[in-house]
N, C-alpha and C positions, 0 to 999 in steps of 0.2 A: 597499868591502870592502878588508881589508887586503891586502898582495902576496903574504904566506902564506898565507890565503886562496884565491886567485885560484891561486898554484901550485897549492897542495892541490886542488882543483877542475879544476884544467886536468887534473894527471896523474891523476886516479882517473877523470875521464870519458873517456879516452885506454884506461886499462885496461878498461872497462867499453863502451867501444864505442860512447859518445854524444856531443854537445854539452858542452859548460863550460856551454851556456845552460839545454839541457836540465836537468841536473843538479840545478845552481843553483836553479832553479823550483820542480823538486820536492823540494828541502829545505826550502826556502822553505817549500812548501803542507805540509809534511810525507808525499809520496807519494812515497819513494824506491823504493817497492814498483813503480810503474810504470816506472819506467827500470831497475831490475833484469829484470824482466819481457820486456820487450822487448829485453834484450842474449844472446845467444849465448855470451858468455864464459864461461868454466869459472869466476873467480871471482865473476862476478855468479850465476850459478848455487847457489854454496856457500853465497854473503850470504845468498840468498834461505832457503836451506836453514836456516843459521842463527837467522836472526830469524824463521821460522817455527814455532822450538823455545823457546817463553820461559823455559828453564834457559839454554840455551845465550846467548841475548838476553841473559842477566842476565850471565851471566859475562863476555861480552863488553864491557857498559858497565862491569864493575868492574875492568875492565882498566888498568894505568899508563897506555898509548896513548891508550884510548877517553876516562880522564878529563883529560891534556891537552891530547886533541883537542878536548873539551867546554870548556875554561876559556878555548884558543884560539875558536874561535868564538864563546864568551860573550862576550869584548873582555876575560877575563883575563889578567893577564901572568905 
């Protein structure tokens, strides 16, 4: 994984209250639902809140952020 990557990962499971291993896996498998699940934080709380609303899910991925975030971890530059 690239070193953006691996930040990206270190500080969002930091905010969220888990493992970088944690994390990682369940993007991987695509179950980020259970590591939301399992954290206390206010904003894993919201995540969950949000992607449990698929307008709010949509607006989200069509975000500048969400599709930079997508090209980075697609291995776009």
């Amino acid at each position: 994984m690239s070193e953006n990557i691996n930040g990206l990962i270190s500080r969002l499971s930091q905010q969220l209250g888990t493992s970088p291993e944690e994390l990682s896996d369940a993007a991987k498998n695509g179950d980020i639902g259970a590591v939301l699940k399992n954290s206390q934080n206010p904003r894993a709380q919201e995540a969950r809140r949000v992607l449990s609303d698929p307008e709010q899910t949509k607006k989200l991925l069509q975000s500048p952020q969400a599709q930079a975030l997508m090209k980075m971890l697609g291995g776009e530059k």
